[in-house]
C-alpha positions as CSV (number, residue, x, y, z in Angstrom):
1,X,18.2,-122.3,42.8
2,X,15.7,-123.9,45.0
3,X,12.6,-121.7,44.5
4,X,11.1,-120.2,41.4
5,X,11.2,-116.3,41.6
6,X,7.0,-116.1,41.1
7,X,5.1,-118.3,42.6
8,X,8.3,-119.9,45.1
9,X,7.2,-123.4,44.0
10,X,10.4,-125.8,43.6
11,X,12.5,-125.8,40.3
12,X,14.5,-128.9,38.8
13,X,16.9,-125.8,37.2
14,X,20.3,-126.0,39.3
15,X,22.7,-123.1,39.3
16,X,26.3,-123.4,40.3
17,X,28.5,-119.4,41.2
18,X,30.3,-119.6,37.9
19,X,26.7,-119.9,36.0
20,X,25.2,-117.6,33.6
21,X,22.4,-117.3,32.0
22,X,21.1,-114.6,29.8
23,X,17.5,-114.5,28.6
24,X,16.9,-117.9,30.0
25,X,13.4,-119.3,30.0
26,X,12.6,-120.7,33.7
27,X,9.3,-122.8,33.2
28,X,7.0,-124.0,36.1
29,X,5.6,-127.2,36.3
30,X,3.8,-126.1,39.2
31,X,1.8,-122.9,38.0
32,X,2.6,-123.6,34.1
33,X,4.3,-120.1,33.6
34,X,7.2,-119.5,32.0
35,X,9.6,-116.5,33.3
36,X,13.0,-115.4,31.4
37,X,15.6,-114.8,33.8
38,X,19.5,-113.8,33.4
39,X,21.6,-115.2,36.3
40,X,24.9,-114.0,37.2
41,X,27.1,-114.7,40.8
42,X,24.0,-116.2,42.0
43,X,22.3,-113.1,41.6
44,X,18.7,-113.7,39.8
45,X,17.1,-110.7,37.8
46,X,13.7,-111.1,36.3
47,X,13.2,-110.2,32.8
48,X,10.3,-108.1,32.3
49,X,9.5,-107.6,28.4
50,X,6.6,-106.5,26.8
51,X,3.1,-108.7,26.2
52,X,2.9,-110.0,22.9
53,X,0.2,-108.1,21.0
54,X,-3.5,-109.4,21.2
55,X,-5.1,-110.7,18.0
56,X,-6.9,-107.0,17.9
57,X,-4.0,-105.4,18.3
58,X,-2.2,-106.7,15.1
59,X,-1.6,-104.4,12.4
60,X,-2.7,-106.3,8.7
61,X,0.2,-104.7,5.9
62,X,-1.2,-105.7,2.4
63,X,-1.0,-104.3,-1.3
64,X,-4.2,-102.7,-1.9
């Protein structure tokens, strides 16, 4: 893998045909994201999983 599937800057990740990679957290130097990938024949496929919730958005359980 040469280019990184968001922003196409250069990775230091190399992938080989017999590699595989499931869930596989692809960081960029370049734009300081990080992107989980799986990997399979050479094939790339872009993980896409929910946001994690906002400090608003956390639900508070507690004994009242």
């Amino acid at each position: 893998m040469n280019r990184l599937p968001i922003c196409g800057g250069k990775t230091r990740a190399k992938i080989r045909e017999d590699t595989e990679l499931k869930k596989y957290p692809l960081f960029c130097p370049k734009c300081k994201q990080e992107t989980l990938i799986d990997v399979k024949n050479l094939q790339i496929n872009i993980i896409k999983e929910p946001d994690a919730l906002d400090a608003d958005d956390r639900v508070i359980i507690g004994t009242s």
